[in-house]
C-alpha positions, 0 to 999 in steps of 0.5 A: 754307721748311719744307714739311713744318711747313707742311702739318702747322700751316697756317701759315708765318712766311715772314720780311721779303720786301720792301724799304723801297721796295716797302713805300713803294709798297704804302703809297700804294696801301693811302692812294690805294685804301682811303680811309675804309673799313677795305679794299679789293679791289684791281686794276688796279695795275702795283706789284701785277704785280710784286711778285705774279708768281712771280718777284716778292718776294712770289709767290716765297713761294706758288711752293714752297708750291704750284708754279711755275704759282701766280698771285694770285686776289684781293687785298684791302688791310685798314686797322685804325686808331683810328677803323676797329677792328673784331674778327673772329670765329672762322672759315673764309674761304668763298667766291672771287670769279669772272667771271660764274655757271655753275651746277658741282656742289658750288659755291654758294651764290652772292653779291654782294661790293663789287659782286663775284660770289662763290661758295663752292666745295667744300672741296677747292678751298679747300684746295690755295690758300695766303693771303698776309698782307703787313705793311706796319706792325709787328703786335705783340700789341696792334696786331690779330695775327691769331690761327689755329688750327693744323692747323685745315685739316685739319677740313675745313668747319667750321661757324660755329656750331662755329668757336670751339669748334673752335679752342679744342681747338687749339694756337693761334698770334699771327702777329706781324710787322714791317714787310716780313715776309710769314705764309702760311697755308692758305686754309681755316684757322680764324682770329680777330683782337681790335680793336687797342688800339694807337693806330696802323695796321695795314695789311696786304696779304692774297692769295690764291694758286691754281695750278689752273683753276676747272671747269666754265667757272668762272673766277677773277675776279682782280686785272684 
């Protein structure tokens, strides 16, 4: 993988990574945990364990993106369907989901996700994590790519009121994808994705990968 582009854009295609039974498995996970709703954090899944550690197929791409000592600190599955479309604006992904509160300079404000305590870190913390999106359906242009803003991550925090604006000075980029093929994108970059005008599913398996202990006594909340 091309490191140097990486850092540059914020943004890598890492290319197929799975095969047809990893895929099969992530399928029924994405049925058995999303249900109705248009997704789910997810833990407590041996199929995760393995295709997310470092030696596995998916954690092997965070590994040269980071380091060897890079694990999983969330992982949420998304689920875009005909009856569960939505749009997302422009912006930043703010906040980490941890174990329990500890007042450390520079994190906050706190809040309360799925029953999740989360907080939002300084932006140096967001910027040594790398996010993994893994596509268990093919996303063509009309079926909700993600949009990014390349070499957004470099603007430091954005505010949300200037997001858009702040993109559109930029080159942006569709992440286009077939089934089994992995995007990994520096955490913090600016992104957006339009409601799918395809009459079909988008489900797609995002990471969040650290190498780093939290300070302070925080802890990263995981995927246990």
């Amino acid at each position: 993988m091309d490191r140097e582009a990486f850092e540059r854009d914020g943004a890598l295609h890492a290319g197929r990574r799975l095969d047809d039974r990893a895929l099969d498995a992530l399928r029924t996970l994405a049925d058995a945990r999303i249900g109705a709703r248009p997704g789910a954090r997810l833990a407590h899944a041996p199929v995760l364990d393995r295709l997310l550690a470092v030696e596995g197929p998916i954690g092997a791409v965070a590994a040269p993106l980071t380091s060897t000592a890079a694990r999983p600190v969330r992982a949420v599955m998304f689920d875009k369907t005909p009856e569960a479309n939505w749009s997302v604006a422009w912006h930043q992904d703010r906040t980490l989901p941890v174990r329990e509160r500890i007042e450390v300079e520079g994190f906050g404000p706190w809040s309360t996700k799925d029953g999740l305590l989360h907080v939002a870190p300084p932006f140096e913390v967001l910027a040594r994590m790398v996010t993994l999106r893994v596509h268990l359906d093919p996303v063509d242009a009309d079926n909700a790519p993600l949009r990014i803003a390349l070499g957004s991550h470099h603007l430091g925090r954005v505010a949300a009121q200037d997001a858009e604006a702040e993109a559109n000075r930029l080159p942006q980029s569709l992440c286009l994808a077939d089934i089994g093929e992995v995007w990994v994108y520096r955490t913090p970059i600016l992104h957006a994705s339009a409601p799918s005008s395809a009459d079909r599913r988008r489900r797609v398996l995002q990471v969040d990968y650290a190498d780093f202990d939290l300070p302070g006594g925080l802890e990263w909340r995981g995927l246990d």
